[in-house]
C-alpha positions as CSV (number, residue, x, y, z in Angstrom):
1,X,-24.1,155.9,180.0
2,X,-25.4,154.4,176.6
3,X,-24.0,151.3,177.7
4,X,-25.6,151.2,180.8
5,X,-28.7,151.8,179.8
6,X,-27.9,149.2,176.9
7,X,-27.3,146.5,179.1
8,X,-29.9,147.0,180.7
9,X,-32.4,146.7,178.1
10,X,-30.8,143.7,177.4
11,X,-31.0,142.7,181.0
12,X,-34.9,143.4,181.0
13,X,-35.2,141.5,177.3
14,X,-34.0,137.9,178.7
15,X,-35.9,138.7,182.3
16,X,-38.6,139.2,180.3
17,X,-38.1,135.8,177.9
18,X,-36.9,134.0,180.7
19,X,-38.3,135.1,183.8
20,X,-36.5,132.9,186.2
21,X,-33.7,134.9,186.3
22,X,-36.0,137.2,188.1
23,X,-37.4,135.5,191.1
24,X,-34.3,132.5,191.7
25,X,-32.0,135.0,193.4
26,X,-34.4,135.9,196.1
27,X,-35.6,132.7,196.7
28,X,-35.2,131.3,199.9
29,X,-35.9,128.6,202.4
30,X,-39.3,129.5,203.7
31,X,-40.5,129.4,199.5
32,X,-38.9,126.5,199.2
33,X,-41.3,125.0,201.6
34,X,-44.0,126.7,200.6
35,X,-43.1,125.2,197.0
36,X,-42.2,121.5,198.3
37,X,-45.9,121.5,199.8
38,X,-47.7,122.7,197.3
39,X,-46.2,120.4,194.6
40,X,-46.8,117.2,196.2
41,X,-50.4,117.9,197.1
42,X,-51.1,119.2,193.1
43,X,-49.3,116.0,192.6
44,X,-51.6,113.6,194.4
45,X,-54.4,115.7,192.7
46,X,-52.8,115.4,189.1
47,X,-51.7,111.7,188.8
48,X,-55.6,109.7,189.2
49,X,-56.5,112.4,187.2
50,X,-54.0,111.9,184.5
51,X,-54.9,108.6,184.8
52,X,-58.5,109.4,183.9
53,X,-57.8,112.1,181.3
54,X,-55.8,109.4,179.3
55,X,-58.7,107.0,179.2
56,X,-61.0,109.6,178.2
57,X,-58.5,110.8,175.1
58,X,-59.0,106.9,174.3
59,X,-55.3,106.8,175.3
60,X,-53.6,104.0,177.8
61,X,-53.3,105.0,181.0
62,X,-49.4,105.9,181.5
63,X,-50.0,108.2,179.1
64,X,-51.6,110.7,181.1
65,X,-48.4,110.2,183.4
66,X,-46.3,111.0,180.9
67,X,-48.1,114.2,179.8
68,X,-48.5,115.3,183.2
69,X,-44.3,116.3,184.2
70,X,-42.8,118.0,181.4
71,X,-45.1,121.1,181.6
72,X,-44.0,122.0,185.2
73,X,-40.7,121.6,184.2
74,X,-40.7,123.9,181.5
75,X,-43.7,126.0,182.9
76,X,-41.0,127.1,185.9
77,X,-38.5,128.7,183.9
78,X,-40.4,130.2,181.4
79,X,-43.8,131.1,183.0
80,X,-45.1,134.3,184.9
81,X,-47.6,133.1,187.2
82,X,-46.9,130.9,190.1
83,X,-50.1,129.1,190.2
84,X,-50.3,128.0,186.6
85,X,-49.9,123.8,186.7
86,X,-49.4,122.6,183.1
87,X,-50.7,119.1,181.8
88,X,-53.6,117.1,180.6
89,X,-57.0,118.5,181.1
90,X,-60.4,117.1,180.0
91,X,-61.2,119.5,177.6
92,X,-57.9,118.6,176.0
93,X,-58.4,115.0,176.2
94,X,-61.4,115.1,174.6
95,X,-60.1,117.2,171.5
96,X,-57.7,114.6,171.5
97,X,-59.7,111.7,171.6
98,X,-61.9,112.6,168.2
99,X,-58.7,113.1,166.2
100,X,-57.0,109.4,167.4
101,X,-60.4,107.5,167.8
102,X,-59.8,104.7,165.3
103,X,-56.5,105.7,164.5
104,X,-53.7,104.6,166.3
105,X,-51.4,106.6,169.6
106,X,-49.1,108.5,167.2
107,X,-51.7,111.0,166.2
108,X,-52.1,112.0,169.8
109,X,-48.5,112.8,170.3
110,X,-47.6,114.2,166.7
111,X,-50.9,116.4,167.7
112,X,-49.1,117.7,170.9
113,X,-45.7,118.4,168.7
114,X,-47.8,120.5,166.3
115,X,-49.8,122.0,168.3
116,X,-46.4,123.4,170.4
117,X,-45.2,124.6,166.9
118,X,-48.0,126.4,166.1
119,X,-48.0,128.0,169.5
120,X,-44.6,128.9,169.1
121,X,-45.7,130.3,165.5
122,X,-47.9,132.7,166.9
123,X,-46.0,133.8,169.6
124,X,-43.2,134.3,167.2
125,X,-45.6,136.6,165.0
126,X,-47.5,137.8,168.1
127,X,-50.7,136.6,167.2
128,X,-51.9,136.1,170.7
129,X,-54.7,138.9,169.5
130,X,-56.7,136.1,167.7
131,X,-57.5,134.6,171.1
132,X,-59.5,137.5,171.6
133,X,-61.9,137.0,168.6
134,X,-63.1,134.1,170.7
135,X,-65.7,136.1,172.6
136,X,-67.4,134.9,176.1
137,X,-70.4,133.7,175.5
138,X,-68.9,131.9,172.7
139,X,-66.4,130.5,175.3
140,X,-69.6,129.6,178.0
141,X,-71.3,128.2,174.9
142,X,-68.0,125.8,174.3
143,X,-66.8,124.8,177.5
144,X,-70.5,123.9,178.8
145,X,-70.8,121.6,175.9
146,X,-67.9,120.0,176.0
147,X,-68.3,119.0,180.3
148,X,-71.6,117.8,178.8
149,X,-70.0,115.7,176.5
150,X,-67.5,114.8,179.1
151,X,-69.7,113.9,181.5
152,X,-71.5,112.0,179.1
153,X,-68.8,109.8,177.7
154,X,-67.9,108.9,181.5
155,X,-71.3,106.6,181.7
156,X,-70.0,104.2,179.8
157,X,-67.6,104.1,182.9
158,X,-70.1,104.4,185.2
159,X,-72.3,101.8,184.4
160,X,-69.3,99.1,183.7
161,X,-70.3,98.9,179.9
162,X,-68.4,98.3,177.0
163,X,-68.6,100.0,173.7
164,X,-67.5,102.3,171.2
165,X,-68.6,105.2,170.8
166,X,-68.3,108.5,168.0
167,X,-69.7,111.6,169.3
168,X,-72.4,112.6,171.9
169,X,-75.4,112.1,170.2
170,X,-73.9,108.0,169.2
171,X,-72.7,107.6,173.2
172,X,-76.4,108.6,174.4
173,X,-77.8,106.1,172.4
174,X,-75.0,103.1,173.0
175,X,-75.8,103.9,177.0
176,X,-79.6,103.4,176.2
177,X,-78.9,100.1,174.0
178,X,-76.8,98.6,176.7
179,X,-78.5,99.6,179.9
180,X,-79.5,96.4,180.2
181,X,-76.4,95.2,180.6
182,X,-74.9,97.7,183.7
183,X,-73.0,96.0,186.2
184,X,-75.1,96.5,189.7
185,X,-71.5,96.6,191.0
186,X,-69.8,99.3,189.2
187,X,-72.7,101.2,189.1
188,X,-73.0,101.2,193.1
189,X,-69.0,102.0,193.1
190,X,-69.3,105.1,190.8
191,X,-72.4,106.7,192.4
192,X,-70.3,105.9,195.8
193,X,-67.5,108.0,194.8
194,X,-69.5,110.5,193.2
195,X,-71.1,110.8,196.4
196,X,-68.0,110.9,198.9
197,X,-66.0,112.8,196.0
198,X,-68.7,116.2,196.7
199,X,-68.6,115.4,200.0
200,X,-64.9,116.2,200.4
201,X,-65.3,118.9,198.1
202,X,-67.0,120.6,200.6
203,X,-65.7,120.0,203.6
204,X,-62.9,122.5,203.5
205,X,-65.8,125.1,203.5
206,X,-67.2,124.0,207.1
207,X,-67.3,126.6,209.6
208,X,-66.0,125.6,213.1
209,X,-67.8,127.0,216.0
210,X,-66.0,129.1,218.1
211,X,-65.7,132.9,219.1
212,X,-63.7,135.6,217.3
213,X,-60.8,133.9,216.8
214,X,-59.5,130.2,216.4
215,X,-57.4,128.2,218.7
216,X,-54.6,126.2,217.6
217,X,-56.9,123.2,217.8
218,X,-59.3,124.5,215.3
219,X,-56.8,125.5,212.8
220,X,-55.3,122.3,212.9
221,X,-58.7,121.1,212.4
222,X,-59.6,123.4,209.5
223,X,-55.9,122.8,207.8
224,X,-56.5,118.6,208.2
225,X,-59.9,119.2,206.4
226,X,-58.6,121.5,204.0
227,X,-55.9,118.6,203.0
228,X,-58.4,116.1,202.8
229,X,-60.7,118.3,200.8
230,X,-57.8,118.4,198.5
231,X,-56.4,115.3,198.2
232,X,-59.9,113.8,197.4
233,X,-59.0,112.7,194.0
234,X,-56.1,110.5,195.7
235,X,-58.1,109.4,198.4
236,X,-61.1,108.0,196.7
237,X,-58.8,106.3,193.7
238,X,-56.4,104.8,196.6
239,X,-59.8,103.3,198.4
240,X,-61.5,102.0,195.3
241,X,-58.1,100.0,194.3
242,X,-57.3,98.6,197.8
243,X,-61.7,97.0,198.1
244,X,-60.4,96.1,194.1
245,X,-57.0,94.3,194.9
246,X,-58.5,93.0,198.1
247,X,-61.4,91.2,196.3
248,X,-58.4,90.1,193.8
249,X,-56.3,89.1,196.0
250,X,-58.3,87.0,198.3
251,X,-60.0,84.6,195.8
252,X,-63.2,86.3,195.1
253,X,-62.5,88.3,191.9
254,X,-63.0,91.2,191.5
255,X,-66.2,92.7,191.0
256,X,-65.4,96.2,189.1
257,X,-64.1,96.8,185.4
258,X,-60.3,97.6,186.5
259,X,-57.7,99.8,184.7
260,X,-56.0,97.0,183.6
261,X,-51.5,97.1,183.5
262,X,-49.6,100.0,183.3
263,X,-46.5,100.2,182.0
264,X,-43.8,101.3,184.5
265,X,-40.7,103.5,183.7
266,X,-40.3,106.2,181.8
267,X,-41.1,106.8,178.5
268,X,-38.8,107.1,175.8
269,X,-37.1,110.0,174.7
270,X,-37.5,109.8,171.0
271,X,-38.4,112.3,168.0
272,X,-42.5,112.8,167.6
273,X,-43.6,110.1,165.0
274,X,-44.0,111.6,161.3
275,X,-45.3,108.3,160.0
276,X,-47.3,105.3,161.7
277,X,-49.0,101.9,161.3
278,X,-52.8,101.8,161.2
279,X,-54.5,98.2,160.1
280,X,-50.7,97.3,158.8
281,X,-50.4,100.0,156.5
282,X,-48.0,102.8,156.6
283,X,-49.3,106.1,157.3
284,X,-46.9,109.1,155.8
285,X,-46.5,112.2,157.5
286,X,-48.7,114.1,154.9
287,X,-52.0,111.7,155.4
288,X,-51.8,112.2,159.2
289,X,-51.7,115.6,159.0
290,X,-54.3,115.8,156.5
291,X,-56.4,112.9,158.8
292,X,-55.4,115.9,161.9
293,X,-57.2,118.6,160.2
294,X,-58.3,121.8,161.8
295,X,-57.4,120.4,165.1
296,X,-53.5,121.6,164.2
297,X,-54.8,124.6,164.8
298,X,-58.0,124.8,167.1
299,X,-56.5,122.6,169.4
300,X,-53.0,125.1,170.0
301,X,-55.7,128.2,170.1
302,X,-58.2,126.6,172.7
303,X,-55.0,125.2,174.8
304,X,-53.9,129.2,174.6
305,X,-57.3,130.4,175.4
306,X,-57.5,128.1,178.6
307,X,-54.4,129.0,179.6
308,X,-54.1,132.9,179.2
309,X,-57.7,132.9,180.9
310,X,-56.5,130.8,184.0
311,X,-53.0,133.1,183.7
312,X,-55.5,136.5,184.4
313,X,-57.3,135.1,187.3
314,X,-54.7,134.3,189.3
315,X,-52.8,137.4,188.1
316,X,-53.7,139.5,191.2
317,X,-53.5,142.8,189.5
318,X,-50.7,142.1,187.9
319,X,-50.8,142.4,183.9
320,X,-49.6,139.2,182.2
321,X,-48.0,138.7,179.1
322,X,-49.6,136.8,176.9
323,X,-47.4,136.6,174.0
324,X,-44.3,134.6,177.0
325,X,-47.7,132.4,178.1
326,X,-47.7,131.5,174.0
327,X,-44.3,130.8,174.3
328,X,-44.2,129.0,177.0
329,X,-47.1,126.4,176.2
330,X,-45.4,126.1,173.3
331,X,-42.5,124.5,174.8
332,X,-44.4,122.7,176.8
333,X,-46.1,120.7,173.9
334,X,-43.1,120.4,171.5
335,X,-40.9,119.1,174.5
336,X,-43.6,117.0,176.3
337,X,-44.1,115.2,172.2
338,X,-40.9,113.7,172.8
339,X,-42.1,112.0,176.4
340,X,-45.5,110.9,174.2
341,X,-47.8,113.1,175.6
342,X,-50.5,114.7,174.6
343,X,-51.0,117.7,174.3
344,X,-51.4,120.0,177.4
345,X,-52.3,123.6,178.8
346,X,-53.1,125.0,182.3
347,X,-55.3,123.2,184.6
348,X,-57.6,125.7,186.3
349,X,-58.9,122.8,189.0
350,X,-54.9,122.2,189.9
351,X,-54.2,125.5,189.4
352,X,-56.8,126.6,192.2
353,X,-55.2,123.7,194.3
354,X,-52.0,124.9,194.1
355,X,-52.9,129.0,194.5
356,X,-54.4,127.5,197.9
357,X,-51.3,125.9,198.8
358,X,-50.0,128.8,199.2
359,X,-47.2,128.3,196.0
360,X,-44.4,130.8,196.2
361,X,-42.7,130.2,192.8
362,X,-43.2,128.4,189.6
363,X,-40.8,126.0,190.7
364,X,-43.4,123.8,192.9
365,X,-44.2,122.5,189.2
366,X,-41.1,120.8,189.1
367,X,-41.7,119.0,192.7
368,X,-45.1,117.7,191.4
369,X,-43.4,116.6,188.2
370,X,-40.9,114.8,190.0
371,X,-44.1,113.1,191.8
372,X,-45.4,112.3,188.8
373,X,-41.8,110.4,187.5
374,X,-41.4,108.6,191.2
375,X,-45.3,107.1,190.6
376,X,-43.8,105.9,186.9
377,X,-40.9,104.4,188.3
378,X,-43.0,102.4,191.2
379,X,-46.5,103.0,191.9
380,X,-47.3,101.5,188.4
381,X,-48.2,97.9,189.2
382,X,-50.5,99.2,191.6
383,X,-52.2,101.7,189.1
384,X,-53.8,98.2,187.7
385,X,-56.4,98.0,190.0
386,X,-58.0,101.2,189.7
387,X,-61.9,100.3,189.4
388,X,-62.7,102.1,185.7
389,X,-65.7,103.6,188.0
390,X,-64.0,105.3,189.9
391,X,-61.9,107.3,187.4
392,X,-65.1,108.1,185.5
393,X,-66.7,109.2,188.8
394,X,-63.2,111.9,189.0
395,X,-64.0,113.1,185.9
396,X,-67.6,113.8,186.0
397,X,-67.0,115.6,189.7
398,X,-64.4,117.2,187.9
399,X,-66.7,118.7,185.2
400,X,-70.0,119.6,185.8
401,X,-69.1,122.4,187.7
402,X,-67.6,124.0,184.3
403,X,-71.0,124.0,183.4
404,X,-71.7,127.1,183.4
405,X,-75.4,127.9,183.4
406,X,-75.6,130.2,185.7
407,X,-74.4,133.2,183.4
408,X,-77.5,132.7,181.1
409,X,-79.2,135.0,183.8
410,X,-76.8,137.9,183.5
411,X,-76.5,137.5,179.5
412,X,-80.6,138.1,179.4
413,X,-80.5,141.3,181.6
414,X,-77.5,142.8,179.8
415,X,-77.5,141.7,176.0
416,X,-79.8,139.3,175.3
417,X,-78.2,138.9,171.7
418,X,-75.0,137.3,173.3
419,X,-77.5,134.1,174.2
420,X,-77.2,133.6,170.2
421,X,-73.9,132.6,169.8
422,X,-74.0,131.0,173.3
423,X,-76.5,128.4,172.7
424,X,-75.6,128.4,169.2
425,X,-72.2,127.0,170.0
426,X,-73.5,124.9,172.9
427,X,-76.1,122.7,170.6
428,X,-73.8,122.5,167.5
429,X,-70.5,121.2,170.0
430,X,-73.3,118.6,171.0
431,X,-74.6,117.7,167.3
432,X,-72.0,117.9,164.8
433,X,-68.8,118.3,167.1
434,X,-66.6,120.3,169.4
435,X,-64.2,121.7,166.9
436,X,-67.0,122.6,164.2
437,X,-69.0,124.0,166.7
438,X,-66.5,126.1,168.2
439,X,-66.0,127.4,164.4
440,X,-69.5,128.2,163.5
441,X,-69.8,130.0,167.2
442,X,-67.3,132.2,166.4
443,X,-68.3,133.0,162.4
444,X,-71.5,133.7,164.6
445,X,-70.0,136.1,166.6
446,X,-68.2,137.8,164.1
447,X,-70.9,138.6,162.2
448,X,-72.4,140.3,165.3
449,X,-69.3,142.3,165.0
450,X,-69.8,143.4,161.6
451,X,-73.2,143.6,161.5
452,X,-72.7,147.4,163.1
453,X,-70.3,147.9,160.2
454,X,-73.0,147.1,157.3
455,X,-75.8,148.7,159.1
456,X,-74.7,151.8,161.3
457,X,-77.2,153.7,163.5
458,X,-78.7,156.4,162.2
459,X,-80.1,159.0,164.5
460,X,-82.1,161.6,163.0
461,X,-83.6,164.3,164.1
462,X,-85.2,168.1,163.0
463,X,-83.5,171.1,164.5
464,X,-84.9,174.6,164.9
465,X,-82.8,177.3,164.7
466,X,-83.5,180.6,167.4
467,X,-85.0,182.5,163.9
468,X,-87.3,179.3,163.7
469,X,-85.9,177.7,160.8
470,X,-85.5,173.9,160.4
471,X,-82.6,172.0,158.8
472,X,-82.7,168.0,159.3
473,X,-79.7,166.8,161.5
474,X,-78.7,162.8,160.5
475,X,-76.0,161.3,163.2
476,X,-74.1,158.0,162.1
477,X,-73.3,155.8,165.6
478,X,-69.9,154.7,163.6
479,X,-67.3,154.6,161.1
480,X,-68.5,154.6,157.3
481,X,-67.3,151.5,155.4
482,X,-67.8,149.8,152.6
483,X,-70.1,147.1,153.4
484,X,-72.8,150.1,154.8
485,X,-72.3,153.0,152.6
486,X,-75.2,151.7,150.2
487,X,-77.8,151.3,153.5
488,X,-77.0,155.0,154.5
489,X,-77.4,156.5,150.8
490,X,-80.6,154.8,150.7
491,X,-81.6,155.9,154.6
492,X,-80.4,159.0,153.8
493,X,-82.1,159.6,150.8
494,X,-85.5,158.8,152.0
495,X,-85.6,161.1,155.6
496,X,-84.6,163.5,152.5
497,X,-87.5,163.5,150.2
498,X,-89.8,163.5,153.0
499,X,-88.5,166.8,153.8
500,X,-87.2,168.2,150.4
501,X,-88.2,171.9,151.6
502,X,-84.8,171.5,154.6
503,X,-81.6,171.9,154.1
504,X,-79.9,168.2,155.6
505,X,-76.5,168.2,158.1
506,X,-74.4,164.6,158.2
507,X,-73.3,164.9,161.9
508,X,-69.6,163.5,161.8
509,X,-68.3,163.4,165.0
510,X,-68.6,159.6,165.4
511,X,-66.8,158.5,161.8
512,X,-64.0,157.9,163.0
513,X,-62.8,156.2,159.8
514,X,-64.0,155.8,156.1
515,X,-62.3,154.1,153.1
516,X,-62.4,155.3,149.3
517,X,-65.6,152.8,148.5
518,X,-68.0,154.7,151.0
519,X,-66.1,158.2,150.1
520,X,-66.8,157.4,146.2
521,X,-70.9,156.4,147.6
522,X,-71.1,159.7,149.5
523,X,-69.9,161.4,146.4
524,X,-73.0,159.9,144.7
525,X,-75.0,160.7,147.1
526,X,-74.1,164.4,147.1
527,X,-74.9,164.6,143.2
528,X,-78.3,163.4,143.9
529,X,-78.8,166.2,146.4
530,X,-77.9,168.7,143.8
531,X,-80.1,167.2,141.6
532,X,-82.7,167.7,143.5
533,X,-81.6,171.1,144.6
534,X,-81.3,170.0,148.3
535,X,-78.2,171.3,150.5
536,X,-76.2,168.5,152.0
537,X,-73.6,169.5,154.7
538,X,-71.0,167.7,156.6
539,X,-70.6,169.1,160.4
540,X,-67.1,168.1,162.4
541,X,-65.5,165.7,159.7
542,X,-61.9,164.3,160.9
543,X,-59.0,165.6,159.3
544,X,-59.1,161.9,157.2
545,X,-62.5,162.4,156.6
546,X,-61.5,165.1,154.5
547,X,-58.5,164.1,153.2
548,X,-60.1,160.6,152.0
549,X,-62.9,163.0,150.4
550,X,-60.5,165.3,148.7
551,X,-58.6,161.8,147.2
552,X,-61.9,160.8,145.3
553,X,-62.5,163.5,143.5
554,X,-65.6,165.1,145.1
555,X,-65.9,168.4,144.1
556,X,-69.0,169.8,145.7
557,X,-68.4,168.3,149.1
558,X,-68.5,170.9,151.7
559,X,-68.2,171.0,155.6
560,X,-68.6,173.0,158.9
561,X,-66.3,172.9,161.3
562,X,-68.4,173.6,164.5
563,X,-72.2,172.9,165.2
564,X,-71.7,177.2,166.4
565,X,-71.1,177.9,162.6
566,X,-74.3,176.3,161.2
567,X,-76.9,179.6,161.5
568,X,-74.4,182.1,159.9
569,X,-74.3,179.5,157.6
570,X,-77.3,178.8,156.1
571,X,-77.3,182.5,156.4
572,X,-74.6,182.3,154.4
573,X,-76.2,180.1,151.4
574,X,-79.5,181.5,151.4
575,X,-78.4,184.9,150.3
576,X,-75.7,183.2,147.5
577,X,-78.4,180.5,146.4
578,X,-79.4,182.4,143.7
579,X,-75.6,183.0,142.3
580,X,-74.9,179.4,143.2
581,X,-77.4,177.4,141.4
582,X,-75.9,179.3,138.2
583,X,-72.2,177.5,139.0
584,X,-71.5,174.7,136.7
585,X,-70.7,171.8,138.6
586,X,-68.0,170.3,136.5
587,X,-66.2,173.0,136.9
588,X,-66.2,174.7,140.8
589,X,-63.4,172.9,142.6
590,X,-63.4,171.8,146.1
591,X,-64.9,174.4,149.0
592,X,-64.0,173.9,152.3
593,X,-65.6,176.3,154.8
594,X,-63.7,178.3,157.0
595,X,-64.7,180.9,160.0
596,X,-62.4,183.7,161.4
597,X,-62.6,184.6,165.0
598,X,-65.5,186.9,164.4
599,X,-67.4,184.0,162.8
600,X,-67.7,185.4,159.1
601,X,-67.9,182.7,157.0
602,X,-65.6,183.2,154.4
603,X,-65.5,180.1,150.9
604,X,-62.1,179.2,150.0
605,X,-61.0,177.3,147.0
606,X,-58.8,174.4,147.9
C-alpha cells in the first residue's frame, strides 16, 4: 500500500510538471480537428503580426517569424491552459526595442535567453508571489501608456516618414518636424486599413435576422463572417502587398514604403550571443549585460504578469498554477534564444482567437508553429512587399483597445486613491520611460501599502458603564509595528490628558501581530501612564501579544481577557488603588488578570 500510494505521488509530481501526460491519452480525432483549425487560423493572425512586432522592436522582419514557433512548441507540453498562444507581443516588442535601439540584434536575443533564466529562477524559488506586488491600477496605469506609446511610434509608419526616434515625447516631436514630408500615398493606405481593419473586427458581432433559431444558411453565414472577422490581420496585409507588387511589377513603382527582403529559411540553431560587434568594437558579455540593465529583470516579470493574467481568464474556474506557467515561459524564452527570438509571453489578442476556435488541447500551438516554419521556408520572398502602412495600421488596431480608460470610472466610485498610482505610472511610462515608470508605480503603490502600517486607525471612543462610570475605549484598525508605534504613543497620549480623570482600555482584537520595537514603545508608554497616575489596560490581546510583551521586559503591563470582565474590574482597582500606588514599580513582576467562572477577578504573579 505505501508503494501505491508512493507511485502515485510520483505519478501526480510529473502530471503536474509535465502536464501532457495528462490530456495525450484521451485525445482523439474530433480534438484533433478542433486543434488543426484552430492553429492555422491563430497562424494567419500571428505571422503579419510578427512581422509588425519585429519592426516595432527595431528588429528585421523574420525575426518576428522566428520568435513566433518555439513557444507553441514548448507551451503544449508544458502549459495548463489550452488557449494560451506564446510569441511576440507589442508590449514586449517595445521593451525590447529601448534596450537594442542603437545597439545591435544580439541584445534582443541575449535579452530573451535571460529573461527565460530568470523566469526559470523564480519558478525554481517560487517567486511567482512578486507578480502580485504589481497591483491593478498600477497595471491599467502601464499597459495604457505603453499602447499610447505604441500607437504613437506606429505614425512614423503611417505617414511614410523616416526617422529615428528615442522615446515618446522625441517621436511626437519628429512626427511634427516631418509632417511636411508625409507621403499622400501611405497616408491614404494606412487610414484605409485602419478603416477596413475595425470594420472586420466587427463584423463577427452582426445579428442575422431571423426567428428563434438559425437555419443552416445563416450559420454558414455567421461562421464565414466569423472567419473573416478573424483572419483580418491576413486579409488586409495579403491585399496591401498584392496593389504593392502589382504597381511593382507592372512598371509604375511602387507607391508605398515596402517591408523590404526577408530572409527565407530557418534560422540557425546556435548558442545565445555572450559577446557582439557594435561600431567595430567587441562588446563582452559583462558590458551587454550591464548596457541590459533592469530590463533582465522587468522584462521576465512583465512577460509573467501578462501571461499568468491571460492564463486566469481563460481558466474557466479552474485554478492555475502559476509557479508551471513560470516554468513554462521560461522554456519558452531560453529555447526560442537559440532560434534568435525575442523574447515572448502569451498573446491575449491570439489567445482570444484561438479560445473562439474552439481549441481542444495545447497542441493547436504546435500546428500554428508549424505555419509559422512553412511561411519561413516559402512565403518569404513575398513578405517583401508588405506596404510599411499597413503593418503600422495592424498594430495601432491592435492596441488602442488595451487602452483602458474606461476603468477610471469604477476606480473614482470605489477608491479614489488607486487613481494615484494609476496616472502616476501612466504619465511617468510617457516621460521618462516604460521600465522606470513601471518602477516608480509600484514604489508608489507600496507605499500605499505601508502607509496603514506607519499610521494605523485609531478609533476612540468614551464608554459608560450601567453604574454610570466612564473609562475611554482606544481601537487600533491593525497590527502594531515598528514604523507606527511612535504615532500611537503620541495619539494615545494626547486623547489621555484630555481626559486624565478616566481610566483608558487599548482594544486588541484587531493586532494581530506586533514586533519587540513597538512592544519596547508600549512599554514606554505604560510608564508615562503611571507617572501620571492614569490606568492603562489591554482588552483581548493575542496569545503573541502577550508573549512578545512578556519578552521585553514589561513589568506593569496588564490585560482583560473579555470586554464582560471590564466593570468587576475597575471594581477591582478602585478598591486596591490605594494599596497599589504604595507598590514599587521596580519591583512587582508581571500581572496577568485572570477570571474564574463566577467572574471574580483574581491577580496572579506570572
Amino acid at each position: 500500500m505505501p508503494m501505491k500510494l508512493r507511485n502515485l505521488s510520483i505519478r501526480k509530481s510529473l502530471i503536474g510538471l509535465v502536464p501532457i501526460l495528462e490530456w495525450a491519452p484521451k485525445y482523439n480525432t474530433h480534438k484533433l480537428v478542433s486543434d488543426l483549425i484552430a492553429g492555422v487560423t491563430v497562424g494567419l493572425t500571428v505571422m503579419p503580426q510578427s512581422l509588425a512586432y519585429a519592426t516595432l522592436a527595431g528588429l528585421e522582419p523574420q525575426y518576428g517569424l522566428y520568435s513566433a514557433f518555439m513557444g507553441g512548441f514548448v507551451y503544449s507540453v508544458f502549459g495548463t491552459c489550452k488557449d494560451i498562444t506564446i510569441g511576440p507581443t507589442a508590449l514586449m516588442a517595445l521593451m525590447t526595442y529601448q534596450q537594442i535601439v542603437n545597439r545591435s540584434t544580439d541584445y534582443a536575443i541575449l535579452l530573451c535567453f535571460l529573461s527565460g533564466i530568470v523566469q526559470l529562477l523564480m519558478s525554481v524559488l517560487h517567486l511567482g508571489v512578486l507578480v502580485d506586488f504589481i497591483s491593478i491600477p498600477v497595471t491599467v496605469g502601464f499597459t495604457s501608456a505603453t499602447s499610447v506609446i505604441i500607437a504613437a511610434s506606429q505614425l512614423k509608419g503611417l505617414l511614410g516618414l523616416k526617422f529615428s526616434s528615442s522615446g515618446f515625447i522625441d517621436n511626437i516631436s519628429k512626427v511634427f518636424q516631418n509632417l511636411h514630408n508625409t507621403r499622400i500615398s501611405d497616408l491614404s493606405l494606412g487610414i484605409c486599413s485602419i478603416a477596413l481593419l475595425l470594420f472586420l473586427r466587427k463584423i463577427k458581432d452582426m445579428k442575422l435576422c431571423g426567428g428563434a433559431g438559425k437555419s443552416t444558411r445563416q450559420k454558414y453565414i455567421s461562421r464565414l463572417l466569423w472567419l473573416t472577422s478573424t483572419a483580418r490581420n491576413a486579409l488586409v496585409v495579403v491585399g496591401c502587398s498584392l496593389i504593392a507588387y502589382y504597381c511593382e511589377t507592372s512598371g509604375i513603382g511602387s507607391p508605398f514604403l515596402l517591408t523590404g527582403s526577408v530572409k527565407q529559411g530557418m534560422p540557425t540553431i546556435q548558442l545565445p550571443p555572450f559577446q557582439t560587434v557594435v561600431a567595430n568594437r567587441t562588446v563582452l558579455f559583462g558590458e551587454m549585460l550591464c548596457d541590459l540593465g533592469t530590463s533582465v529583470v522587468l522584462v521576465p516579470v512583465i512577460a509573467v504578469l501578462g501571461n499568468v493574467a491571460i492564463a486566469k481568464a481563460f481558466a474557466s474556474g479552474q485554478v492555475i498554477d502559476a509557479t508551471q506557467e513560470l516554468f513554462t515561459l521560461s522554456l519558452c524564452n531560453v529555447l526560442g534564444s537559440f532560434f534568435s527570438s525575442m523574447p515572448i509571453t502569451g498573446s491575449f489578442s491570439r489567445s482570444a482567437v484561438n479560445h473562439a476556435s474552439g481549441v481542444q488541447t495545447p497542441l493547436g500551438g504546435v500546428f500554428t508553429g508549424v505555419l509559422v516554419l512553412l511561411a519561413l521556408g516559402f512565403l518569404t520572398p513575398y513578405f517583401a512587399y508588405i506596404p510599411k502602412a499597413s503593418l503600422a495600421a495592424i498594430i495601432i488596431c491592435a492596441v488602442i483597445f488595451m487602452i483602458e480608460y474606461e476603468v477610471v470610472k469604477p476606480m473614482w466610485r470605489s477608491n479614489r486613491k488607486d487613481l494615484i498610482p494609476t496616472f502616476a505610472t501612466f504619465i511617468l511610462c510617457l516621460g521618462v520611460g516604460v521600465e522606470l515608470g513601471i518602477l516608480i508605480g509600484v514604489l508608489i503603490n507600496i507605499v500605499f501599502l505601508l502607509y496603514p502600517s506607519a499610521r494605523p486607525k485609531l478609533t476612540v471612543g468614551t464608554q459608560k458603564l450601567t453604574d454610570g462610570r466612564e473609562y475611554l475605549l482606544v481601537t487600533p484598525g491593525n497590527s502594531i509595528l515598528f514604523p507606527s508605534i511612535e504615532f500611537m504613543r503620541a495619539q494615545i497620549a494626547k486623547i489621555a490628558v484630555q481626559s486624565p480623570h478616566l481610566p483608558v482600555v487599548v482594544d486588541c482584537t484587531f493586532i494581530l501581530s506586533i514586533d519587540f520595537t513597538a512592544a519596547k514603545g508600549l512599554s514606554s508608554m505604560i510608564d508615562e501612564f503611571i507617572q501620571r497616575k492614569q490606568s492603562l489596560y489591554f482588552l483581548n490581546p493575542s496569545p503573541e501579544f502577550v508573549a512578545i510583551f512578556k519578552g521585553a521586559g514589561q513589568e506593569e503591563f496588564q490585560y482583560i481577557n473579555s470586554s464582560e470582565d471590564i466593570p468587576s474590574f475597575l471594581d477591582s482597582k478602585i478598591n486596591e488603588e490605594s494599596s497599589l500606588l504604595q507598590f514599587n514599580p521596580s519591583s512587582v513582576e508581571l500581572k496577568e488578570i485572570r477570571y474564574s467562572e463566577n467572574e471574580d477577578l483574581s491577580l496572579r504573579k506570572v
